[in-house]
C-alpha positions in Angstrom: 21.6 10.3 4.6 19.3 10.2 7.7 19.1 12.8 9.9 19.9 12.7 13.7 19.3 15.5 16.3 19.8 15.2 20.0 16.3 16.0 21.7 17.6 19.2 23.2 16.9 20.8 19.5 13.4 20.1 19.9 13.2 23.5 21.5 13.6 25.1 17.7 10.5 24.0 16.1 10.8 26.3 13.4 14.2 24.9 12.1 12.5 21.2 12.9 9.6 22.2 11.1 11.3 23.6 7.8 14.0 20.2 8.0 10.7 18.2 8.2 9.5 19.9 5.0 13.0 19.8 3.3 13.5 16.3 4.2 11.4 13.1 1.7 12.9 10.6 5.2 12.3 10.8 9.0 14.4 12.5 11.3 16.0 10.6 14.4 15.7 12.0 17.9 18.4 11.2 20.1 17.7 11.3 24.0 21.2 10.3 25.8 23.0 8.7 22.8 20.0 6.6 22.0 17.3 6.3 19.7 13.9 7.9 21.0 11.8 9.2 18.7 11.5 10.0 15.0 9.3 12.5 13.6 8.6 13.6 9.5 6.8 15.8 8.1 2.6 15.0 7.6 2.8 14.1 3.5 5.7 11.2 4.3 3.6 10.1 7.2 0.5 9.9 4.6 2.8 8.6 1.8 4.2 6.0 4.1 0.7 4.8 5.8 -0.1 4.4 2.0 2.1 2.2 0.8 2.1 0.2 4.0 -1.8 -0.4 3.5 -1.0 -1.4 -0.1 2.2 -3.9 1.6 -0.9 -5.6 3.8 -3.4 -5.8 0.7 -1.1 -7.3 -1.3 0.2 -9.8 1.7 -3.6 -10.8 2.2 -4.3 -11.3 -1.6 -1.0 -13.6 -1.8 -2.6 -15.5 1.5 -5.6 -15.8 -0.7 -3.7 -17.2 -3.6 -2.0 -19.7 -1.6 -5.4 -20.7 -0.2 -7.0 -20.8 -3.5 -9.6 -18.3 -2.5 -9.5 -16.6 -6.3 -12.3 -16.2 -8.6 -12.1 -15.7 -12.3 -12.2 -11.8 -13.3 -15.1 -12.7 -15.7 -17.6 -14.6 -13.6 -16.8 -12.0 -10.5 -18.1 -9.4 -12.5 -20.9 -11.1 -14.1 -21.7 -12.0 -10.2 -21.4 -8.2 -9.6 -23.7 -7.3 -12.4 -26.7 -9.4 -11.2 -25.9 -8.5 -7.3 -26.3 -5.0 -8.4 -28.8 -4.7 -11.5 -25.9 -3.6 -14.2 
């Protein structure tokens, strides 16, 4: 279950800091009733920015399919092998 703080509780960033840690999902800020902000602690934020790198790879390589930009495995690295003396 997400968590959701009004703003005002910003002001004990000790308690924010250990829920961070304690939490694997973001927590919601709240500024008037409304969604404002949403912080997490800095391993999600890495773990996230992975796998949404890996999401884009994977959405350009299916584009690349589709457009039948794809090489054999064999003769890209036989390709590789001469570019690079192996």
């Amino acid at each position: 279950m997400p968590h959701i703080i009004p703003i005002k509780d910003l002001k004990n960033t000790s308690e924010i800091s250990e829920l961070c840690h304690k939490s694997d999902e973001p927590i919601y800020i709240t500024k008037n009733g409304y969604g404002d902000m949403v912080i997490m602690s800095m391993e999600i934020f890495e773990s996230t920015m992975k796998h949404l790198s890996m999401y884009r790879d994977i959405g350009i390589s299916e584009k690349q399919i589709e457009k039948g930009q794809i090489k054999d495995a064999r003769t890209a690295l036989a390709d590789m092998r001469t570019k690079y003396g192996l």
